[in-house]
N, C-alpha and C positions, 0 to 999 in steps of 0.2 A: 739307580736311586735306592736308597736305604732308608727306613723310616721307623719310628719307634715313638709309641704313646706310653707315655710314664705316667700314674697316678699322682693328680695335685701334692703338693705339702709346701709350706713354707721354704723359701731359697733364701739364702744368706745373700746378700749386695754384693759384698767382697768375691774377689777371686778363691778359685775352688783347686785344690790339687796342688800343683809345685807352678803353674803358671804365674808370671810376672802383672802385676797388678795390671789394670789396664789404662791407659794415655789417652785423656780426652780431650779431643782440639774442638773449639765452638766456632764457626765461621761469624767476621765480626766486619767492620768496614762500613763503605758508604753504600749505600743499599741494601744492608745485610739482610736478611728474613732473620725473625730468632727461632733461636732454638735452644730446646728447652733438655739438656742432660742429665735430669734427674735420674736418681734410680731408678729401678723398674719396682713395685708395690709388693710389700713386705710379703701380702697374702694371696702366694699362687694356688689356685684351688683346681687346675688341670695342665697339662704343655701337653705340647706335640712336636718331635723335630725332622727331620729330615736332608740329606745328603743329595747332590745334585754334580753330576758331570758336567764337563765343560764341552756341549753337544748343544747344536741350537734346540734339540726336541725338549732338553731340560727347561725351558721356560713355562713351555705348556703343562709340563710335569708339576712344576714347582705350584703355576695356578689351581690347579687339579687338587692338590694335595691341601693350600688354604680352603679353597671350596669347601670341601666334603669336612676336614677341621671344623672351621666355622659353625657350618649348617649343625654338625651334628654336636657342638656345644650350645645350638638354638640361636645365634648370634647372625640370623638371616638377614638382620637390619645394616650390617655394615657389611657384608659378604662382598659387592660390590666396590666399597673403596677397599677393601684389604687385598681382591686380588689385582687391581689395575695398580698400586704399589706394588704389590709384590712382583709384579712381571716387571717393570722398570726394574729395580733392586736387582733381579735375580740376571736379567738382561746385561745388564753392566758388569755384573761378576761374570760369569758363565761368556758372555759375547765379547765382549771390550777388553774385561781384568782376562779373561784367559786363565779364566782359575775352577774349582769346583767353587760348589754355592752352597752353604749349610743355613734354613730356615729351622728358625724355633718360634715356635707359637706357643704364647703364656697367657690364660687366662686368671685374672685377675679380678677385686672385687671392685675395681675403679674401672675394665672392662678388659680389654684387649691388645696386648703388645706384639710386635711381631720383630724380630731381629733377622737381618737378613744380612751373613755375613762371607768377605771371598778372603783369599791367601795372597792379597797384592797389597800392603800396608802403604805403599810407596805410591798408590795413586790417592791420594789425599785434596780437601776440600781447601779453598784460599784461608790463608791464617789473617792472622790483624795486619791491616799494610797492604793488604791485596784486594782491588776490588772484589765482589761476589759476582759471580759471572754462572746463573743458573742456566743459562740457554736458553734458546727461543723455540715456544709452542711449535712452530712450524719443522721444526728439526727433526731427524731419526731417531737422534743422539741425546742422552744429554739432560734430560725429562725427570730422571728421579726424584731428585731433592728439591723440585721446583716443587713438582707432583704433593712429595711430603709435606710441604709447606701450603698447600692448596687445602688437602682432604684429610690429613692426622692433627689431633690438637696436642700432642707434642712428636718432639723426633728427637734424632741427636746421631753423632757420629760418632764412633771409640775406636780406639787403635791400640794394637798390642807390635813386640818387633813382627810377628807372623802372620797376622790379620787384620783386616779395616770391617770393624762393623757399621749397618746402616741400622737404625733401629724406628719403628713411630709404634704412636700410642692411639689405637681408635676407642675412645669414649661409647656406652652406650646411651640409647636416645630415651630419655624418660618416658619410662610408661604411667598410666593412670592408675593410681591401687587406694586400697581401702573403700570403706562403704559405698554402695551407689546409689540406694535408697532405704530409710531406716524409716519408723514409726513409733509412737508411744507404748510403755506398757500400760498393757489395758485388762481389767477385770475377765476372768473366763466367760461371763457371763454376754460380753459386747464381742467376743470375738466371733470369726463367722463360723458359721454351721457347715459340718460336713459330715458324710458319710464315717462309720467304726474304723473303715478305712479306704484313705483316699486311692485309686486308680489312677494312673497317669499314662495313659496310650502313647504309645510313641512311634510313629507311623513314618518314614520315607518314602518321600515321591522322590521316581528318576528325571532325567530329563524331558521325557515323553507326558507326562502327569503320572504314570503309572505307580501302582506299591509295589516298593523293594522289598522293605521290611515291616513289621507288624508284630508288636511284642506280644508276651503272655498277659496286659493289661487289659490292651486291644481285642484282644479273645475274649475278654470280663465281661468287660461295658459293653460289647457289640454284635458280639453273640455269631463271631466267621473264626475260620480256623484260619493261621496265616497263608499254608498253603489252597483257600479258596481265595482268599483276596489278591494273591502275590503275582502283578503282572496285568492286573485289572487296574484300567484308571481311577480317581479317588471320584470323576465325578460322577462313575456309577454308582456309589454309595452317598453321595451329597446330596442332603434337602435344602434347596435353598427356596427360598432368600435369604441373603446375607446377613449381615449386621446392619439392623435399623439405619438409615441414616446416609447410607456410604452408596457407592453404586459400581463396588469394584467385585467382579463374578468369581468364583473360587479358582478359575482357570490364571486368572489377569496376578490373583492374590498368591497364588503359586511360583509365579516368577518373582515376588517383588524381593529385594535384599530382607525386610521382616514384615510383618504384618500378624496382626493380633485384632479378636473380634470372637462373632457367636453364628455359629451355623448348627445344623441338623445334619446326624449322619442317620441312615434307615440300618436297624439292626437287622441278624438273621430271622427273626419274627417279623416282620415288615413294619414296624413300629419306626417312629423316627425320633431319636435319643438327641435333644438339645445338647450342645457341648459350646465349650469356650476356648478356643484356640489359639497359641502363638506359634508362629511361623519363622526358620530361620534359613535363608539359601545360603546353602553351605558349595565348596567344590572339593575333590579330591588329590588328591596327588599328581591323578595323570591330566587334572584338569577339568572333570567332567563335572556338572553343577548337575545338586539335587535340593529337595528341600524335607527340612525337618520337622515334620509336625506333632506338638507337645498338646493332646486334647486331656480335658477334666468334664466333668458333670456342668451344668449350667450354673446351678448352684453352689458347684464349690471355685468360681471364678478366680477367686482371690488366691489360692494357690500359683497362678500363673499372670493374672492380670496384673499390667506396669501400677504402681501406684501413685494417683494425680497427686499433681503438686497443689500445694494451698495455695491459693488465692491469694495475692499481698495486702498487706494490713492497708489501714486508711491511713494512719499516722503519716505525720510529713515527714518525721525521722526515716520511715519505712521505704517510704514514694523516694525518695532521693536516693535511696541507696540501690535501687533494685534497678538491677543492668537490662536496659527496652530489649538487648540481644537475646539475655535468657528469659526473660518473659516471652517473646515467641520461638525461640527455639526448646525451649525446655532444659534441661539441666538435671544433670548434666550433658554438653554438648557432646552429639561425637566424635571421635577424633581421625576419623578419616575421611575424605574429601565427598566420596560415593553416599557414604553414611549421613553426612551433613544436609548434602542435597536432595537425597530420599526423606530427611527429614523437612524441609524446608516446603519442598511441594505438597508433601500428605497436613503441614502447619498451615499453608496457604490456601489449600482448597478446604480446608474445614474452617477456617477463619471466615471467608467468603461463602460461604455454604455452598461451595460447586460440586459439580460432578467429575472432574479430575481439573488435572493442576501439571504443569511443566516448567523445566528451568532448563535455559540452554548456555553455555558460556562462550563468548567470541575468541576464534581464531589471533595468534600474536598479530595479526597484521589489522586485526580489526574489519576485516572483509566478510566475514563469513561468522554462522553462530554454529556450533554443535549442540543436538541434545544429550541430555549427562543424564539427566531427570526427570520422572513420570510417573503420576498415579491416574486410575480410572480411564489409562491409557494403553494400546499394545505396545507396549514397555519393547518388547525383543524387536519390533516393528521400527518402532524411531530410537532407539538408540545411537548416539553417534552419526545419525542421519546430519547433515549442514544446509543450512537454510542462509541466503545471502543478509547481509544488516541490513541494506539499502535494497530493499522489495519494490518498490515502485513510489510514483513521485509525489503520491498523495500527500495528505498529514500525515494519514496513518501508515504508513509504505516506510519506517525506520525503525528498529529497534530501537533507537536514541532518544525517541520520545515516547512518554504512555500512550495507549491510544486503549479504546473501548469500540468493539464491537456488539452493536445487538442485535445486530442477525446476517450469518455467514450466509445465509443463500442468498443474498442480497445481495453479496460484494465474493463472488465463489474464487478461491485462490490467494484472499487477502493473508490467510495464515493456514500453509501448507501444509505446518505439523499435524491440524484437522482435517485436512482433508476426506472425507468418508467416515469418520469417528461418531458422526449423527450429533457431534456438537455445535450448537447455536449462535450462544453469546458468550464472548472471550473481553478477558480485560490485561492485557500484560504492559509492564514498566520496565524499564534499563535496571543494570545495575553495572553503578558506576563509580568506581575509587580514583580519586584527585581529577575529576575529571571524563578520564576515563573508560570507555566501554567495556565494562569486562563480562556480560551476561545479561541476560534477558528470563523474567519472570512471568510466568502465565497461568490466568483460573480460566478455567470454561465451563460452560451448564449446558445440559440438553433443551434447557427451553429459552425462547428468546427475549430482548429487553429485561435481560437480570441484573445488568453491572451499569452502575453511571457512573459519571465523576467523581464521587463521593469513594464508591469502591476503588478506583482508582487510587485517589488521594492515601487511603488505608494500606493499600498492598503498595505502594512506595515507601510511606513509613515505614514497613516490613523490609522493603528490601532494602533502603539505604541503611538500616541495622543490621542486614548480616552480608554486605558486600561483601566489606574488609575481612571479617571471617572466612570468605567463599574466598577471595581470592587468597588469602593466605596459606587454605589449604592446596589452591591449584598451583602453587607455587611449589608448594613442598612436595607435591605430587608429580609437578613435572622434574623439580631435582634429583625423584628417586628414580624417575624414567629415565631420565639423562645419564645417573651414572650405570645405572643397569644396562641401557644401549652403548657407554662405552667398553662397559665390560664385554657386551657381547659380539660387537665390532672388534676389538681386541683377538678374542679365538675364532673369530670367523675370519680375519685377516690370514691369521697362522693356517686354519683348514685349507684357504685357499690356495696360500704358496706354497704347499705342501705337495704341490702334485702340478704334473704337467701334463696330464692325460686329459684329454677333451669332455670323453664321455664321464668322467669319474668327477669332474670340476662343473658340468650340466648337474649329477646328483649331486653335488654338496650344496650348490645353489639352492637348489629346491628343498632340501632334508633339511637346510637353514633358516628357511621360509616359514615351511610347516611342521608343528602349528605354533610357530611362535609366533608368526607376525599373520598369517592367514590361514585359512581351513583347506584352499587345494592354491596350486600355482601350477602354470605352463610355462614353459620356455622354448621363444623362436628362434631363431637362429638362422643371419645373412650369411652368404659365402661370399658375397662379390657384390659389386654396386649394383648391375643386372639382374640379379637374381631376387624370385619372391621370397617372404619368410617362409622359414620353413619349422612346422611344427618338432623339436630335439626331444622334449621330456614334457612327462606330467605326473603330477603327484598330487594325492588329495590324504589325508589322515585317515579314510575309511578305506582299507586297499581294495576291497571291494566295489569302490564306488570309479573308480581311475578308467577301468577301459570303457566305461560310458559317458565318461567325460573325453577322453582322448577321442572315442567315436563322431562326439559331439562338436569338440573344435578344428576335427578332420574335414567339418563338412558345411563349414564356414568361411569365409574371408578373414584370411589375419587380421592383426589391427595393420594402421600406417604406419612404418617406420621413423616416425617423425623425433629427429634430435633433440626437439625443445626439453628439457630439464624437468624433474617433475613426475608425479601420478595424475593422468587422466582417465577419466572416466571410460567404460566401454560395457557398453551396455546390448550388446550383439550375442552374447552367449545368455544370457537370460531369456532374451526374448526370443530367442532360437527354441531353447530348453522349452520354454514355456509353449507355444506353439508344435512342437513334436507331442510336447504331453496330452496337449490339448488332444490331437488327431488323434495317438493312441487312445484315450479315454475315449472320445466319440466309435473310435472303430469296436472297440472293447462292447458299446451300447447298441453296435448296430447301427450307429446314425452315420459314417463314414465311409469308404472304399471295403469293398472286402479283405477281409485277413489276408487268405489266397495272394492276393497283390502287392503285400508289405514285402517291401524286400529281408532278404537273410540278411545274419549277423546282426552284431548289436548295436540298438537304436536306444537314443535318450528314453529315458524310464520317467515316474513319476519322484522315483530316488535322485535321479540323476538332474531333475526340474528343479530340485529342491536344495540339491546342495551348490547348482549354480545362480540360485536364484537371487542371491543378494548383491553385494554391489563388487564391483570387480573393478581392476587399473590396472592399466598399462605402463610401466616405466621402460623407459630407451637402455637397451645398455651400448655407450658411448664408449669406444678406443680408439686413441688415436688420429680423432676429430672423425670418425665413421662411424655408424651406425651399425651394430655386428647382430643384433638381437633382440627381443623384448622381454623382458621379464612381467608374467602378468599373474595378479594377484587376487584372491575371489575370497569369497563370503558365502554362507548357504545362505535364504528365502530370508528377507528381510532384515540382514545386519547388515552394518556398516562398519568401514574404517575409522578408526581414530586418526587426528592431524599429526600425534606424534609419533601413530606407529608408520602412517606411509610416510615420514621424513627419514626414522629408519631407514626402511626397505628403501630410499632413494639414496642414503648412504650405503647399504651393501650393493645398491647394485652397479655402483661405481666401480667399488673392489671387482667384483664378479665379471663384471665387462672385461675390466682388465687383465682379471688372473686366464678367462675364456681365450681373449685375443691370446692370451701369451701364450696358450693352451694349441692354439691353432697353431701361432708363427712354428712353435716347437715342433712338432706334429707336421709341416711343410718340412721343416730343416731333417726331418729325422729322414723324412721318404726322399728326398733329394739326396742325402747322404746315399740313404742303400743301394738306390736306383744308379750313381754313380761308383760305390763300392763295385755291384755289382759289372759294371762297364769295366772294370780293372783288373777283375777275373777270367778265366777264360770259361764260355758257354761250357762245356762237355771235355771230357778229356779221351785223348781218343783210345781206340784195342792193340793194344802190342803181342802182338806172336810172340811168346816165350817168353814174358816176361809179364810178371803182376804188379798193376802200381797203384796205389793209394794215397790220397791226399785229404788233409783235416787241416780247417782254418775257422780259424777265431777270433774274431773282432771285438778288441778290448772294449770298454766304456757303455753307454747308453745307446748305441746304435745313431748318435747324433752327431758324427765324428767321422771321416774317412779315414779310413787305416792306411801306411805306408808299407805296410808287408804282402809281396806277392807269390805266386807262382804263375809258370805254366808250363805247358808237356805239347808240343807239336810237333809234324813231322814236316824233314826237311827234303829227301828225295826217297828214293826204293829205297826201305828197309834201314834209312838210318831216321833218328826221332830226335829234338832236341829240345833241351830239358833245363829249367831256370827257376830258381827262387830264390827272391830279395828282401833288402829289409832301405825303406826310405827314411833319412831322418825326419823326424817329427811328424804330424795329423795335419789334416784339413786340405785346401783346394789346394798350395802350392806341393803340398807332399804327392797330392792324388796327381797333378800334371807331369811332376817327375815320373811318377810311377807308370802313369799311359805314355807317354815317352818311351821307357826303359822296354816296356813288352811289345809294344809294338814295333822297335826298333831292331830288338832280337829279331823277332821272325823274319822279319824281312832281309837283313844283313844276312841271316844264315840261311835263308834259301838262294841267295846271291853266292854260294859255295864260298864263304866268306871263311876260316878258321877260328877257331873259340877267340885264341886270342886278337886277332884282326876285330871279330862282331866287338867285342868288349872295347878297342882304343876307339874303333869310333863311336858305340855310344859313351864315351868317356868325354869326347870332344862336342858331340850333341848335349850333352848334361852343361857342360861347360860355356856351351852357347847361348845360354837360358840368363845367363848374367847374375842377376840380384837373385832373380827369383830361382836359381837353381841349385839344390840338395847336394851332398855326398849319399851316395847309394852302395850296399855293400851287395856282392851278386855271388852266388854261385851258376856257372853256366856251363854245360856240359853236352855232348851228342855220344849217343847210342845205338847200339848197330848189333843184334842179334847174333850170331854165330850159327854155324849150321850141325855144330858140337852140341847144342845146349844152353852153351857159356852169351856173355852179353860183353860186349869190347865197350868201353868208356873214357871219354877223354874229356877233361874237365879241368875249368880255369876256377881257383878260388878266389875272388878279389875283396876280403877285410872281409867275406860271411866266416860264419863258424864253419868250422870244418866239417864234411862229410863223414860220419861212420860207415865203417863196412864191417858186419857181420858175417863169420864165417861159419859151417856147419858143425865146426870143435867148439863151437863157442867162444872163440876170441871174437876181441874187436878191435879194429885200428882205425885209424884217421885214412882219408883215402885221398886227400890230396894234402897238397904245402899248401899254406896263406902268401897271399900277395896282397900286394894294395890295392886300397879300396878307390871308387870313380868317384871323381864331381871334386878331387879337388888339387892333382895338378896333371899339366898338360901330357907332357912327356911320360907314358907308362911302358916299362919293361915286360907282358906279360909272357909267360909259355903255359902250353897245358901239360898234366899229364895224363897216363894210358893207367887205365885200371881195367882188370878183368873180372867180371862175377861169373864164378861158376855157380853151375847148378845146387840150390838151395842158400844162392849167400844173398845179403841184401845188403842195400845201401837206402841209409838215413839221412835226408837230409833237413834240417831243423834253419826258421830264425831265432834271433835272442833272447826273444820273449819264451821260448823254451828254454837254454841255457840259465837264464837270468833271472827265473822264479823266487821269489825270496820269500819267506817265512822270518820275521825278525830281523837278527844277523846275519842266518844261513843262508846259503842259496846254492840251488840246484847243481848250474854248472856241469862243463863237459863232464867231469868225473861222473858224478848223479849222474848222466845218463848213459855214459858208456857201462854203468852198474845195471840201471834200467832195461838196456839194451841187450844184456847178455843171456837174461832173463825171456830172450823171446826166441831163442832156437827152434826151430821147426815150424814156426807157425807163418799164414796167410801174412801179404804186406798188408791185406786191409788186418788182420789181428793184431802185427807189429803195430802199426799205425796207434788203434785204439789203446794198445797199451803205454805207447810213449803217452800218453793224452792224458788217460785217466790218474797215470803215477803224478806228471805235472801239477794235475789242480788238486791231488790227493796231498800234495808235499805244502800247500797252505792253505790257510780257508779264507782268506781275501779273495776275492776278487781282483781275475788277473788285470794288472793296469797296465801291459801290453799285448799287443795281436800275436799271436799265435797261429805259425805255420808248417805242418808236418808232409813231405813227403818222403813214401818211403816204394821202393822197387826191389821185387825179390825176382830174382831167376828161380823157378822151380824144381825141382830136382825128377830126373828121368827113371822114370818107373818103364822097367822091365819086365816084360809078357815071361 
């Protein structure tokens, strides 16, 4: 891939250079989609392009490359549809066109173009006259231009005689700018008072509540150096009580997405400095949420305090025009979903004067509520937590209707989200668009008989005013999850077919999980219908935290293997975790077993309590209508899943199941091959008096494959040995049954004192008998017989193998038999042997094809190539010859040989005299 970033400037429309204007065909007809071929926008203000082979890796390359584009032009809002286009586009060139792929990315002041162009002109879109035929969703194939017409608000197609460009145009999504809250010029006399000069402390709590940071303000007003605070929670420094009014603790107020109010910090004098705080939870890059706190004087409030809106006038002109929505939400509204609802709650429990306030929204199916939103609640506690609509069968047992509670200990369990929260009386309403259920509203108070019908009546008016609101943004919220999830189903697809190894397709599963979709995951793993799960991998984001986790569901009961579809609950490792904790802490106090008696190794911890403490699921992974695994899904100490992030994880772990199965069959086929390869070789080769022999073999491909190439060296009576290596045509089970045929048939025919060429016409007519299923085989077969000279007498039939070389100690080399025809394909063979003698120090080579026929491009090896290689090996070991024929072979190209490879080689030693 080749890439290169060019500085913005203005692009001319028109063709550039001596190229031929370009040819635009618009697809037109009965169903057409339009599309829309305008130019691309006069004012480019950045590009990016990039070069792409005709390799399936280039797809992922091509997404990779919009990604990191995008993002880093801030354009993170459409990053999503540009690369699920872009892999279609690049797909079809690179996969289909059989062509390279050249992408350009044009940033523009109307937003974002991306041109994704191949070198096949000739596969072109339907012209006028031809129906449009975009292809069906369900297809492999086919998807681009549908895709284009789905998620670009323009596209278009261009064609030169050389190339077919696909081009679309993603718009960006209006942001909200200019003022957001202004006020009168006022006399200096009316404005507020403040210090010569104001101090603005600017304090980060981490996720612990702890200080990060602590500026040189914060040292002013409060009298601590940062490295004394740095690391210490803030609520050692917090005087509270809170802001009059409210009844949310500085801990609850630390979590919330903002919060703004007035508390006491105690300075390094022990003194307690009133301040006015706003609060912002921010998260960072790798994800980790912290919160930012902006403190001033008490007095100089108005530096950071929101400023109330007025009051709306009396006038009817006034009253008419003022929207009920932004009278209780405020105004300006915020513009994302989480913001809206964090408003919504902290509007409703101060409307009601309660002491927190909840909003939860229903499930698509209308079964179930999630919470989304909480104040004066543990927020990190019920988030996300789901609560059924249909609670029981009372009045009040539905979220469909309001109902008012004035005293929970009364009716314990009526509404779960309380449970334990020391809240009394609760009043919550539907909220519901055209009918509807889309969510549920709630105020509660610590004390009882707070809420009648009347409050009732008030917080429904509230809520059927920002339904439509609420659901508009859960709509656009679930859009942006949706194309995000296909985007990242898209390269979780590719990571997984990417490999066939078991254990390396176990970690991708997992490394895909966390922490995108969960904080730790386990994966079990069936072998067989009989067999229990078996725990394969575990991973959690803290590596630290993994082997007390893995200790932990070592010493439990798997879940069931149950097929049914879906994330279920399992709630067996929490209450495990919690329960070991428990004992450790009691033993820790003294109140338990002695230490002395805890067993070694490692046991759940109060870390390890804590990060499985929250809600966990089990999904099946299903191949092949079997159950092969579970993929399961965890949470730390009181969080929960969202409904569309385990729909997700129910989509990957359909991929995953299947990529695993494939993982395995491949992984069976690979060991059955070797286990059989190996049956076609012979055990051990045996000791020849006077004589060294060497043999090196190679098995082309992935090892998933039976090779057709043998040898073997056995002896047939006193002192003579006999000696064979072949080449099968073609791989796999019918090659491999020629091949067990062929050796086993040798041996036996030539201890039956059979003659080379006798052994050979009958296994000629046994290959022959095989019918359909039997091969031509090319053999070299020979027997050998020591001399009591030194020398080695040989007689040898060649039937269509390459010829044997014989190395002599001048360094010549010759051929050491004639070619004859090869077996297996007609009846009637003429064969004779001849006699060859190795004196001392000469060798004889014998090679299959796949040495001859090494290729590098056009060239290739061949006899010659190795009667050169070969002359080169005077004086040395057969096992040194050997290695050398070997290493010249794979040195002469750098592919990978894509046939087997078989070297033997036998030298007569030369007689060393005393």
């Amino acid at each position: 891939m080749t890439t290169g970033l060019i500085p913005g400037a203005p692009t001319p429309d028109g063709p550039t250079g001596g190229g031929l204007p370009h040819q635009r065909r618009e697809p037109v007809g009965a169903g057409a989609l339009h599309v829309d071929n305008r130019t691309r926008s006069s004012v480019i203000t950045a590009r990016a392009a990039a070069s792409f082979d005709p390799v399936g890796r280039s797809v992922a390359s091509a997404r990779s490359f919009v990604r990191d584009t995008l993002q880093g032009w801030g354009f993170a809002d459409i990053v999503d549809d540009a690369v699920v286009l872009t892999s279609e586009l690049v797909t079809n060139a690179v996969v289909h066109a059989g062509t390279s792929a050249d992408v350009l990315c044009l940033r523009g002041d109307e937003g974002v173009r991306i041109e994704v162009a191949d070198r096949y002109p000739e596969r072109e879109i339907p012209l006028q006259g031809s129906p449009v035929n975009m292809g069906s969703p369900d297809r492999e194939g086919g998807r681009g231009l549908q895709l284009c017409a789905a998620l670009a608000g323009r596209w278009g197609v261009e064609y030169t005689p050389t190339h077919k460009q696909v081009w679309f145009h993603l718009a960006l999504p209006e942001r909200p700018v200019g003022t957001r809250a202004a006020g009168p010029a006022l006399p200096s006399d009316l404005l507020p008072l403040a210090d010569s000069r104001v101090r603005v402390a600017v304090v980060q709590i981490d996720r612990t509540g702890a200080v990060s940071s602590w500026n040189e303000d914060a040292e002013e007003l409060f009298g601590y150096a940062a490295e004394q605070v740095t690391g210490k929670p803030l609520t050692d420094l917090a005087a509270w009580p809170h802001t009059p009014g409210t009844s949310t603790g500085i801990v609850e107020a630390l979590q919330l997405s903002r919060w703004e109010g007035s508390y006491g910090l105690r300075s390094a004098s022990g003194r307690v400095t009133p301040v006015y705080a706003s609060h912002l939870r921010v998260r960072d890059t790798g994800g980790e949420p912290s919160t930012v706190c902006l403190l001033v004087r008490e007095h100089e409030r108005a530096v950071l305090q929101t400023p109330l809106r007025v009051p709306a006038s009396d006038t009817a002109s006034e009253t008419q025009s003022t929207d009920p929505f932004e009278v209780f939400i405020g105004s300006p509204a915020p513009d994302d979903l989480d913001g809206l609802l964090q408003r919504t709650v902290e509007r409703a429990r101060d409307m009601l004067d309660g002491d927190s306030a909840f909003l939860l929204l229903a499930t698509d199916d209308e079964t179930e509520l999630e919470v989304r939103a909480s104040t004066g609640l543990p927020s990190a506690r019920q988030r996300f937590a789901r609560v059924p609509v249909e609670a029981g069968p009372g009045r009040y047992g539905s979220a469909r209707m309001p109902a008012v509670h004035e005293d929970l200990t009364m009716v314990p369990g009526a509404v779960p989200l309380l449970r334990g929260t020391g809240m009394r009386s609760v009043v919550t309403v539907p909220l519901k668009v055209e009918g509807r259920l889309t969510g549920s509203l709630g105020v509660a108070a610590e004390a009882p008989s707070r809420y009648s019908n009347e409050e009732a009546l008030r917080l429904q008016f509230a809520a059927d005013r920002i339904a439509l609101a609420v659901e508009s943004a859960r709509l656009g919220e679930l859009e942006r999850l949706r194309r995000g999830s296909l985007s990242f189903l898209v390269e979780a697809s590719d990571l997984l077919a990417g490999t066939l190894d078991r254990d390396q397709t176990l970690a991708l599963m997992a490394q895909m999980t966390v922490p995108t979709l969960a904080t730790w995951c386990a994966v079990y793993t069936i072998a067989d219908q009989a067999s229990e799960p078996y725990l394969s991998y575990v991973l959690h984001e803290d590596e630290e935290l993994i082997d007390g986790i893995k200790s932990l569901l070592s010493k439990i009961a798997p879940p069931d293997p149950v097929p049914t579809p879906g994330a279920r609950v399992w709630s067996a490792p929490a209450e495990s975790a919690h329960q070991a904790a428990l004992r450790t802490s009691m033993r820790s106090l003294g109140l338990g077993e002695p230490v002395g008696r805890v067993s070694a190794g490692i046991g759940p911890t109060l870390a390890t309590a804590s990060a499985v403490g929250g809600e966990t699921v089990v999904l099946p992974l299903v191949a092949r209508n079997r159950v092969i695994g579970m993929l399961t899904l965890g949470k730390p100490t009181d969080e929960h899943f969202r409904q569309e992030i385990l729909e997700l994880a129910e989509d990957l772990s359909r991929r995953a199941a299947l990529a695993l199965d494939n993982a395995r069959l491949y992984s069976e086929r690979t060991a059955i091959s070797q286990s059989l390869q190996r049956s076609l070789l012979p055990p051990e080769l045996p000791e020849i008096d006077g004589v060294e022999v060497e043999v090196i073999y190679r098995a082309a491909g992935e090892g998933n494959e039976v090779g057709g190439d043998f040898y073997d060296l056995f002896p047939i009576s006193d002192g003579a040995y006999g000696f064979a290596i072949g080449d099968v045509c073609g791989t796999g089970p019918n090659a491999a049954a020629v091949t067990g045929l062929a050796r086993h048939a040798l041996r036996l025919l030539a201890r039956e004192g059979l003659s080379g060429p006798a052994v050979l016409e009958r296994l000629n007519s046994a290959i022959l008998d095989e019918g359909a299923r039997s091969r031509f085989l090319t053999l070299l077969y020979g027997e050998m017989r020591p001399q009591e000279d030194g020398s080695a007498e040989l007689k040898v039939v060649c039937a269509g193998h390459p010829l044997p070389l014989r190395l002599r100690q001048d360094g010549t080399v010759e051929p050491a038999a004639e070619p004859q025809p090869l077996l297996g394909v007609m009846e009637d063979l003429e064969l004779y042997e001849q006699t060859v003698t190795l004196d001392p120090g000469d060798v004889l080579l014998c090679v299959t094809d796949g040495v001859t026929e090494r290729r590098e491009g056009t060239r290739m090896l061949g006899d010659d190539g190795l009667s050169d290689v070969l002359t080169t090996c005077t004086g040395l070991t057969a096992g040194a010859v050997a290695a050398r024929i070997m290493r010249a072979v794979e040195r002469f190209a750098s592919d990978a040989p894509s046939d087997d490879m078989a070297i033997l080689a036998m030298r007569v030693p030369e007689i060393h005299q005393d």
